[in-house]
FITI-831550 format. One line per 8 residues: their letters; for each residue x, y, z of N, C-alpha, C. Coordinates in Angstrom, 1 decimal. Atoms other than C-alpha are relative to their C-alpha. Layout:
N
a> X:Y:Z:X:Y:Z:X:Y:Z ~ ...
//
This chain:
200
xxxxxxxx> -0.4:0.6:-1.3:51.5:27.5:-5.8:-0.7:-1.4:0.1 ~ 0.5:1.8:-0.5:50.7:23.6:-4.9:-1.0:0.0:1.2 ~ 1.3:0.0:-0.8:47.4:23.0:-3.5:0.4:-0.8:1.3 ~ 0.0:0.9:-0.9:47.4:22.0:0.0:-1.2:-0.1:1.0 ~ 1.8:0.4:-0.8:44.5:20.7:2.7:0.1:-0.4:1.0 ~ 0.4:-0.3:-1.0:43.3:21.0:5.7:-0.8:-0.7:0.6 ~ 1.6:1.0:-0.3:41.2:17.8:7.3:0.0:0.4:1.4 ~ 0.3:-0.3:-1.3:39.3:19.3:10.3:-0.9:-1.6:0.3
xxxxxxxx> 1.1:1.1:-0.7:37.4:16.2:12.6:-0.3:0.4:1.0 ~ 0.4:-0.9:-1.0:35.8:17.2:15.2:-1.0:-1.2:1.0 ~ 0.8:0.5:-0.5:33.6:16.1:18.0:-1.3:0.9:0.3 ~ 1.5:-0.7:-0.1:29.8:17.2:18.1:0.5:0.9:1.1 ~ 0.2:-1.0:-1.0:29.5:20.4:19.6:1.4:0.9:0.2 ~ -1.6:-0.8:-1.0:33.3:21.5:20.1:0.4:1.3:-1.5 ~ -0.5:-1.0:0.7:33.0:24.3:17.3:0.2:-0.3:-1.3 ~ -0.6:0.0:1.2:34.1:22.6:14.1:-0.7:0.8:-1.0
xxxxxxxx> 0.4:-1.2:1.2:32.0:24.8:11.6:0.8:1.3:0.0 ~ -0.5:-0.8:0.3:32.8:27.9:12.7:1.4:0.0:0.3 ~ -1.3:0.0:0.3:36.3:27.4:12.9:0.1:-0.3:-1.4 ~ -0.4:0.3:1.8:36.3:26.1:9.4:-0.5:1.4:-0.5 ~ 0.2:-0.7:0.8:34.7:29.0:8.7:0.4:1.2:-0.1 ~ -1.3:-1.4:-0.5:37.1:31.8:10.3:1.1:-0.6:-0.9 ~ -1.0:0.8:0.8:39.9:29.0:8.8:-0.3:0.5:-1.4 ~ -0.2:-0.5:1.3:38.9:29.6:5.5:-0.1:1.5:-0.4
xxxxxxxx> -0.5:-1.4:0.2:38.6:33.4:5.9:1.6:0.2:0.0 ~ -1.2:0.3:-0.1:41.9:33.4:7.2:1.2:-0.2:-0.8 ~ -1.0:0.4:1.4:43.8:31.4:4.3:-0.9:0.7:-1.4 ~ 0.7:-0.4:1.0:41.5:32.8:1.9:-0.1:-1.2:-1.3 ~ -0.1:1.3:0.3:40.7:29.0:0.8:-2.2:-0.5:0.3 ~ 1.4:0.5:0.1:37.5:27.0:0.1:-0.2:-0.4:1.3 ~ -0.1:0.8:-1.1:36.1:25.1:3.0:-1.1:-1.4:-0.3 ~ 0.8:0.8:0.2:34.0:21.9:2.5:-0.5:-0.9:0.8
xxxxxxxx> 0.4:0.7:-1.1:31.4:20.4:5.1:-1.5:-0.4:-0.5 ~ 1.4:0.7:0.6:27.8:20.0:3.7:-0.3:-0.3:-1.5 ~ 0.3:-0.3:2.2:28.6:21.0:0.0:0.5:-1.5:0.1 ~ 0.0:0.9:0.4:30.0:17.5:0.2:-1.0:-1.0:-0.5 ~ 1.4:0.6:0.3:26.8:16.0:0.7:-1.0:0.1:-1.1 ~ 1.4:-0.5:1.1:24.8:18.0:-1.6:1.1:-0.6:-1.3 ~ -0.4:0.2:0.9:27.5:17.0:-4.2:0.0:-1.7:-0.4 ~ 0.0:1.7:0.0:27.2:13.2:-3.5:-1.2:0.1:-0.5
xxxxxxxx> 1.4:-0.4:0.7:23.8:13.9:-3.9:-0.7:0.2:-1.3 ~ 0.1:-0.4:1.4:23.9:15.0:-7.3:0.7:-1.0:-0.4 ~ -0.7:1.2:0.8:26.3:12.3:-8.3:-1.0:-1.4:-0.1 ~ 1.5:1.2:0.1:23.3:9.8:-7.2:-0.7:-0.3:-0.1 ~ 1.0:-0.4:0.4:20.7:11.6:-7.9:-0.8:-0.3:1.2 ~ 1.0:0.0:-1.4:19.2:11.5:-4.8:-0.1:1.4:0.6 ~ -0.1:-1.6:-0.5:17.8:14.6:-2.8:0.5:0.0:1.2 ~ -1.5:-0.6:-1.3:20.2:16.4:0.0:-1.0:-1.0:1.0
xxxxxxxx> 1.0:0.6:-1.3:17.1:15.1:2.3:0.1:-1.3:0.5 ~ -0.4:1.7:0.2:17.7:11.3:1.2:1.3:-0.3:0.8 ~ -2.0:0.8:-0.5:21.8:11.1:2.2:-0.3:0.5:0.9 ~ 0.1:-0.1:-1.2:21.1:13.2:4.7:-0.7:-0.6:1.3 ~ 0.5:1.0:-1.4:19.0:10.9:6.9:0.8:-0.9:0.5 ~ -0.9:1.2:-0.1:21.3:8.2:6.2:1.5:0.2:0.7 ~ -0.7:-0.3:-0.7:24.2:10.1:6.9:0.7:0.3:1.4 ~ -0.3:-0.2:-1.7:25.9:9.8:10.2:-1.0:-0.9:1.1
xxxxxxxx> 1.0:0.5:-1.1:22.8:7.9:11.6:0.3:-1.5:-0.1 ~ 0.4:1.3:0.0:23.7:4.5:10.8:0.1:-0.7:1.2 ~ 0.0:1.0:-1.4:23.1:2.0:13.6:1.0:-1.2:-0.1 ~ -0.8:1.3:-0.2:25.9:-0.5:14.5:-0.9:-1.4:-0.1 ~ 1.3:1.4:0.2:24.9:-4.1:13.5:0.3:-0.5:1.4 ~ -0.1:0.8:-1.2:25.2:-6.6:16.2:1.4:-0.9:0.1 ~ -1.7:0.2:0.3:28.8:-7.6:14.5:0.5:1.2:-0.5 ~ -0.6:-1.0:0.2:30.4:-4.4:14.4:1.2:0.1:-0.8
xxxxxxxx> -1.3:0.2:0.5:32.9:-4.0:11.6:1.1:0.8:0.3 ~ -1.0:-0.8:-0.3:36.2:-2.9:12.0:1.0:-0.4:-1.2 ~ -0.7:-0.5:1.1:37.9:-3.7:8.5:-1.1:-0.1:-0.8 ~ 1.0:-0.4:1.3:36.1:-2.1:5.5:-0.4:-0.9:-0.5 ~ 0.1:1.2:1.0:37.1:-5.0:3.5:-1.0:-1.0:0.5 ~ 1.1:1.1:-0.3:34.3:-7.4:5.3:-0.7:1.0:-0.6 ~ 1.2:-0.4:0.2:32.0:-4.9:4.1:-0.4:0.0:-1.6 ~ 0.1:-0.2:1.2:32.7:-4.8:0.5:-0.8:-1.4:-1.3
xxxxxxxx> 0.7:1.0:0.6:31.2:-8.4:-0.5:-1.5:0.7:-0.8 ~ 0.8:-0.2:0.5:28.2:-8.2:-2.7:-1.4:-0.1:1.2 ~ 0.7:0.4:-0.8:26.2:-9.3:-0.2:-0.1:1.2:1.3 ~ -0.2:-0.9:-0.8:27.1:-6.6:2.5:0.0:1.3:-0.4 ~ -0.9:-1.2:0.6:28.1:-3.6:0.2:-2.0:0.9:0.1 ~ 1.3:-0.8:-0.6:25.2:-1.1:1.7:-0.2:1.8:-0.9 ~ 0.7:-2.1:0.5:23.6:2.7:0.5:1.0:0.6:0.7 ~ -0.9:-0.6:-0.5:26.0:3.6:2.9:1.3:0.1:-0.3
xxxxxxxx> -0.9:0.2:0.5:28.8:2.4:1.9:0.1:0.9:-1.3 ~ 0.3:-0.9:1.6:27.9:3.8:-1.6:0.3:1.6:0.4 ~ -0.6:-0.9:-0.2:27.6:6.9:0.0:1.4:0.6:0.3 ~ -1.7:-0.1:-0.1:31.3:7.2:1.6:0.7:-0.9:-1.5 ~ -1.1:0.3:0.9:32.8:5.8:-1.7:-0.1:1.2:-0.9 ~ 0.2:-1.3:0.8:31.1:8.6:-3.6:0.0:1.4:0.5 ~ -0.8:-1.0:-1.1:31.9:11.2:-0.6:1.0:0.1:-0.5 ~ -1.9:0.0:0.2:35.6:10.2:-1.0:0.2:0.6:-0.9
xxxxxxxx> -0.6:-0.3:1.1:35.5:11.0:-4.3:0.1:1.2:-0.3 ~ 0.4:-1.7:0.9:34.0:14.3:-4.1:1.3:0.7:1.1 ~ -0.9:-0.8:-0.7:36.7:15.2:-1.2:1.4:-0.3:-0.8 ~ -1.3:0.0:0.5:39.6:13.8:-3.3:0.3:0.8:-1.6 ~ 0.1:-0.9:1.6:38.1:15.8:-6.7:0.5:1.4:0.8 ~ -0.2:-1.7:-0.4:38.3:19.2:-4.3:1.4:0.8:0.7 ~ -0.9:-0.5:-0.8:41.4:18.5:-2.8:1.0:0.4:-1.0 ~ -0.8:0.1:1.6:43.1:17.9:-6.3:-0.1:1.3:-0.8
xxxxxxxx> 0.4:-1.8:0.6:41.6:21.4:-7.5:0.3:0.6:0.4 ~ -0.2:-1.8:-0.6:42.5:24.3:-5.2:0.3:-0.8:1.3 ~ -0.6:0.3:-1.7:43.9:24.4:-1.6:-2.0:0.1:0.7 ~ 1.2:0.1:-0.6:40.6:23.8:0.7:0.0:-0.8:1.5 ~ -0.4:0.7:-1.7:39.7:22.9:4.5:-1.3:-1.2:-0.3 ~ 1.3:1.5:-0.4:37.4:19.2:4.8:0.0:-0.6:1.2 ~ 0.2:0.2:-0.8:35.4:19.1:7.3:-0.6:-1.5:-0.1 ~ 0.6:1.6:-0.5:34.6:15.4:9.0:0.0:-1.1:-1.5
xxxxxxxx> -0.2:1.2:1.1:33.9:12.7:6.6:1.2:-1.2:-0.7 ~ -1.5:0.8:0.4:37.0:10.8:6.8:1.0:0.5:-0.5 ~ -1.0:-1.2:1.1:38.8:13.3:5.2:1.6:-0.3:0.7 ~ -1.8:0.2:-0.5:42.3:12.6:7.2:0.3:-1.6:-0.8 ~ 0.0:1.1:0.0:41.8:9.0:6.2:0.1:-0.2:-2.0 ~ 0.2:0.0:1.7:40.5:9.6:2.5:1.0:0.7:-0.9 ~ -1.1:-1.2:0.3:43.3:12.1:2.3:1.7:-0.7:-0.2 ~ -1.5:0.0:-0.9:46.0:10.2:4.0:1.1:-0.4:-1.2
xxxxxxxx> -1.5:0.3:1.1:48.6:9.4:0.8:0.0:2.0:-0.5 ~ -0.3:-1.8:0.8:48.1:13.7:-0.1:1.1:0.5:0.6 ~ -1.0:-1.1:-0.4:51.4:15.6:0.3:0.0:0.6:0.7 ~ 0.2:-1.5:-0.6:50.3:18.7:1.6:-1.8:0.0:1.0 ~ 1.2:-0.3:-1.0:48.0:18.2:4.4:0.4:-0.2:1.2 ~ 0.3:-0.4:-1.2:47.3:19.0:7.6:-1.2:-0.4:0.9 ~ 1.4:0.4:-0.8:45.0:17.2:10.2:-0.4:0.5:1.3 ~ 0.8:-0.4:-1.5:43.2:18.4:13.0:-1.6:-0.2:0.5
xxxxxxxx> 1.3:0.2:-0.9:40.8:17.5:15.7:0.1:0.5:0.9 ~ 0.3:-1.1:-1.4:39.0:19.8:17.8:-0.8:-1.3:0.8 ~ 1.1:0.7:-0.8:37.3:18.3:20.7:0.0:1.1:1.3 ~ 0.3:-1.2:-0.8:36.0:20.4:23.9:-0.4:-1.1:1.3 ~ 0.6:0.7:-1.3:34.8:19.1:28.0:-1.9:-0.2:-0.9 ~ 1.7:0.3:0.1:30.9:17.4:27.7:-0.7:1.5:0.5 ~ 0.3:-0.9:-0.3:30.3:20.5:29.3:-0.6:1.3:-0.4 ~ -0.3:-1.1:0.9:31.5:23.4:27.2:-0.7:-0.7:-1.5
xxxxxxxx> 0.7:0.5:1.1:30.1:21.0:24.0:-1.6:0.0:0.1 ~ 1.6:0.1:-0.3:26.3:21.0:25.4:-0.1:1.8:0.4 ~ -0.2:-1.4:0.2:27.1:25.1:26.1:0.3:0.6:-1.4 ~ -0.4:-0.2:1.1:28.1:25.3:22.9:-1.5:-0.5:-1.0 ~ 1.5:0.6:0.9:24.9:23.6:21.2:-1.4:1.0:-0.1 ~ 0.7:-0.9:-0.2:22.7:25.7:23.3:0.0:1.5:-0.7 ~ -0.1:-1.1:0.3:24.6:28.7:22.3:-0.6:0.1:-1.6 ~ -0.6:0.0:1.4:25.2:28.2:18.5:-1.4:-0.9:-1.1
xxxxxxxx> 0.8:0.5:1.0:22.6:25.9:17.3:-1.5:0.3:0.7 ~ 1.3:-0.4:-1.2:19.4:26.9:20.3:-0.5:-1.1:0.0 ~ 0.6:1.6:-0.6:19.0:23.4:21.6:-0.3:0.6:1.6 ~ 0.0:0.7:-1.0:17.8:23.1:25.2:0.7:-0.4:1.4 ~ -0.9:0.9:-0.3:19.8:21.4:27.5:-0.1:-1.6:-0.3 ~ 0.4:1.2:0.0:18.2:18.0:27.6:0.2:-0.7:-1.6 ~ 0.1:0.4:1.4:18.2:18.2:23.8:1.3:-0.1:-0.4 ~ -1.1:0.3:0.5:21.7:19.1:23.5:1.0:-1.0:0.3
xxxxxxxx> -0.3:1.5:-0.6:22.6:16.2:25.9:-0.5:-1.3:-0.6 ~ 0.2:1.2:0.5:20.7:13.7:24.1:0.3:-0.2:-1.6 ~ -0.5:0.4:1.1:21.9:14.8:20.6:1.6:0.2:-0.1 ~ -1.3:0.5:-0.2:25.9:14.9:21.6:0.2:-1.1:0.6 ~ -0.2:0.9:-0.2:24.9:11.5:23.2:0.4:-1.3:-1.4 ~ 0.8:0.6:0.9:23.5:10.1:20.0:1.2:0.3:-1.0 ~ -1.0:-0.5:0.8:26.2:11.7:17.8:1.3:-0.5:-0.2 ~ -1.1:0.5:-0.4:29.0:10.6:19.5:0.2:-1.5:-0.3
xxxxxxxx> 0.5:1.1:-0.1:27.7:6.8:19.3:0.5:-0.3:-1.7 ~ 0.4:0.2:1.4:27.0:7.3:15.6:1.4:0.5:-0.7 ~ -1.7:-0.2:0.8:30.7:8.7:14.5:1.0:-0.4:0.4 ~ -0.8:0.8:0.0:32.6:6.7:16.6:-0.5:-1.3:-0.7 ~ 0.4:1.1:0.6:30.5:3.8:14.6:0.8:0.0:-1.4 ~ -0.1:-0.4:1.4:31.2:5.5:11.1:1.5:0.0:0.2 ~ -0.9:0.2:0.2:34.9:5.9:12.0:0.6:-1.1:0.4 ~ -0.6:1.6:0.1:35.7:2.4:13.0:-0.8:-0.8:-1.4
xxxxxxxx> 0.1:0.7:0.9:33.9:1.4:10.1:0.8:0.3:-1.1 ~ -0.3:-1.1:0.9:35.6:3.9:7.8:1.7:0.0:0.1 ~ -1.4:0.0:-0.8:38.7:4.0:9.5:0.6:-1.0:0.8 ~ 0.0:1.9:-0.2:40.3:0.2:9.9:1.3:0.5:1.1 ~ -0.8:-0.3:-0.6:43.2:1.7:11.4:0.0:0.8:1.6 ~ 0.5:-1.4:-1.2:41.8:4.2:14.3:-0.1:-0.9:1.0 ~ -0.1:0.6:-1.2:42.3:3.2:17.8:-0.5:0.9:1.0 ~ 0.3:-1.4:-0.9:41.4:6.5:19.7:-0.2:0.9:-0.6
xxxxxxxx> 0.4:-1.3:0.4:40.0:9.7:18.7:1.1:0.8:-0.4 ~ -1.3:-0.6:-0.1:43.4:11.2:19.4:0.9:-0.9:-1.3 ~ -0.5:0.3:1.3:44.6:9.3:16.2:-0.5:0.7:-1.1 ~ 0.3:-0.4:1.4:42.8:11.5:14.3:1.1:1.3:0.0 ~ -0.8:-1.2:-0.1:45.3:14.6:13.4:1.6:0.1:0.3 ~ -1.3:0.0:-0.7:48.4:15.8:13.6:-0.1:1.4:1.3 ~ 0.0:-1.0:-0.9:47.0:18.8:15.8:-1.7:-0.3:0.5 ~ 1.6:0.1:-1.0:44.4:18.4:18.8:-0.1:1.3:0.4
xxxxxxxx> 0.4:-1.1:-0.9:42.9:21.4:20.0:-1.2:0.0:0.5 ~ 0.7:0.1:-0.5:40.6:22.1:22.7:-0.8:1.3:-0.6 ~ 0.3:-1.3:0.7:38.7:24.7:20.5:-0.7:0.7:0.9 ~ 0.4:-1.0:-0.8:36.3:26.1:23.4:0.9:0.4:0.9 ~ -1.0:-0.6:-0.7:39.6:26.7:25.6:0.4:1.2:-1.0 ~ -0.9:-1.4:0.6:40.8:29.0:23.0:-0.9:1.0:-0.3 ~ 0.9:-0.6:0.7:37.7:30.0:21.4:-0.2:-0.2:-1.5 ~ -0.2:0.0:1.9:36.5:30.1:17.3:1.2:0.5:-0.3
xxxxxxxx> -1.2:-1.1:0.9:38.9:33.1:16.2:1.3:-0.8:0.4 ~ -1.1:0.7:-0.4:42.0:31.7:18.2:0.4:-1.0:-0.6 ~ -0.1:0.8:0.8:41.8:28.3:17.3:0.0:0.4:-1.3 ~ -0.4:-0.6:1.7:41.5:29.2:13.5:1.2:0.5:-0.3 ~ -1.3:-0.7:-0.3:44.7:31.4:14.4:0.7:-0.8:-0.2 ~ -1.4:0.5:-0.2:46.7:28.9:15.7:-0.1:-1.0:-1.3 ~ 0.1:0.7:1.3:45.7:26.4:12.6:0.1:0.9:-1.2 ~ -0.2:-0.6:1.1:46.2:28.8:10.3:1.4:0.6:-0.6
xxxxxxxx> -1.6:-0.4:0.2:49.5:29.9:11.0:0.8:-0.9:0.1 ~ -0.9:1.2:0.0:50.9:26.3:11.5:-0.3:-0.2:-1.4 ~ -0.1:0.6:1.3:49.6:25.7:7.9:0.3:1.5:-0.9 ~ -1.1:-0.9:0.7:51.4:29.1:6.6:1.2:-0.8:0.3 ~ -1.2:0.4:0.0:54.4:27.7:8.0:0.8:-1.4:-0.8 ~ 0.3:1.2:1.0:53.8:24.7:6.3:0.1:-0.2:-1.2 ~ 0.4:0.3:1.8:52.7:25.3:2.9:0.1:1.4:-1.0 ~ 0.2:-1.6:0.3:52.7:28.9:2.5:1.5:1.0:-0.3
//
């Protein structure tokens, strides 16, 4: 059967792990969200600890790019950058091998000429996302408010840098769900069974 893929994006806090991780019970399919990292990692020889600082944290300059291509000069071409070229690669080696779900990292974008895919972005109320942090990860309040402030900041940076084309959030996907309206199990449901219908 012809491999097909699944790019989840998500907004801090609105569930995307465990949905990916019901998701891939579900289709009985890989899922890929940190292993990417650790795989970049290895391709750079750097340790998970290293990309991981870097990742997702970068601070907007004071000229904010919005096509790649200014970034790619000799002069500009950053660790970061490096990182997402060597990310892509590892999400376009895993997509090319077996059917699998990729979470965040551009994956709709790094994806976007693949046949057989399916995009979706969860997002949830500020509310239910800081109830959600609390529950799931045992933040706080103040903590889970100041890191879905901080978060938010830092991936709409990475996707207008990443993503030349993006205009709104709601451009990511061909399916939005409010994943704490439905819940984990649900959501996963209803994405699971649109991509039976699909590919299956």
């Amino acid at each position: 059967m012809e491999n097909f893929v699944i790019t989840l994006s998500r907004q801090y806090g609105a569930l995307g792990r465990p949905v990916a991780q019901a998701l891939a019970r579900m289709l009985e399919i890989d899922f890929w969200d940190r292993d990417i990292v650790e795989e970049a990692a290895k391709r750079m020889g750097q340790s998970l600890h290293a990309i991981s600082d870097m990742e997702e944290r970068e601070r907007p300059s004071l000229f904010p790019v919005r096509h790649r291509e200014a970034t790619m000069s000799l002069a500009s071409y950053s660790i970061n950058d490096e990182i997402f070229d060597i990310e892509s690669n590892v999400i376009r080696d895993a997509a090319s091998r077996t059917s699998c779900i990729i979470v965040g990292r551009c994956g709709d974008y790094v994806l976007r000429d693949h046949p057989r895919k399916l995009s979706v972005y969860l997002y949830s109320s500020l509310e239910d996302r800081v109830k959600n942090c609390m529950t799931y990860l045992g933040m706080d309040e103040k903590t889970a408010r100041r890191q879905i402030r901080e978060m938010d900041h830092a991936r709409s940076y990475y996707h207008r840098k990443y993503m030349p084309d993006l205009k709104t959030a709601f451009d990511l996907g061909d399916m939005q769900l409010n994943a704490s309206h439905f819940g984990v199990e649900k959501t996963a449901e209803i994405i699971a069974d649109t991509a039976r219908k699909l590919f299956l």
